[in-house]
C-alpha positions, 0 to 999 in steps of 0.5 A, spaced: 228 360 313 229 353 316 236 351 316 238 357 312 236 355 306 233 361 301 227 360 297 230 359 291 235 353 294 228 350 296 224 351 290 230 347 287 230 341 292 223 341 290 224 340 282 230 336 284 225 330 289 220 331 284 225 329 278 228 324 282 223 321 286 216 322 282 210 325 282 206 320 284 210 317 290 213 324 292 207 326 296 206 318 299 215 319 301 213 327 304 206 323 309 211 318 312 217 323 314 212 327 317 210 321 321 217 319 323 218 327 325 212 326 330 214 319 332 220 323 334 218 329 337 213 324 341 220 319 343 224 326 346 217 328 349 216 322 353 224 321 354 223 328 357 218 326 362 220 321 365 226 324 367 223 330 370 219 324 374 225 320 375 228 326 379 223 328 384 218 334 387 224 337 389 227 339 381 220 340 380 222 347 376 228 344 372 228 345 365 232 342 359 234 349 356 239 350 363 243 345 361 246 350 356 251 354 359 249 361 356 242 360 359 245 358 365 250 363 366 244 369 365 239 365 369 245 365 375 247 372 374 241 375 372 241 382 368 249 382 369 249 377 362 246 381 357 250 383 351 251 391 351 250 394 345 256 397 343 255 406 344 254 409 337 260 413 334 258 421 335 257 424 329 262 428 325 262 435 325 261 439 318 264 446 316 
């Protein structure tokens, strides 16, 4: 789920809004959080943007995500990056 929250955990949140905010402004308090979430989402996607044109046709190619540095590293050094999974155990042998 979302955050690690469980179902339950949710399902009790929910109880919890309606009891506290009521059943008749719970749903007009849910539309404006969406909005303000889309408003946001809108802001970082501009912000984005204009960083992209502010650095140029020659990093055109740049991604946000290569600022971490794990997906730096794997990018840089290709398949040598990518986590083994560790040999299984051999089997014990039965008498």
């Amino acid at each position: 789920m979302f955050f690690d929250i469980g179902m339950w955990k949710l399902a009790a949140l929910a109880v919890v809004a309606v009891l506290l905010i009521g059943p008749d402004k719970l749903p007009k308090l849910v539309a404006e959080g969406v909005g303000l979430l889309r408003k946001l989402r809108q802001l970082a996607d501009s912000a984005k943007q204009e960083v992209r044109d502010g650095l140029g046709p020659e990093l055109g190619d740049f991604e946000f995500e290569d600022l971490n540095p794990r997906t730096f590293v794997r990018k840089q050094l290709g398949e040598q990056a990518q986590p083994q999974a560790p040999a299984p155990a051999p089997a014990p042998e039965l008498d």
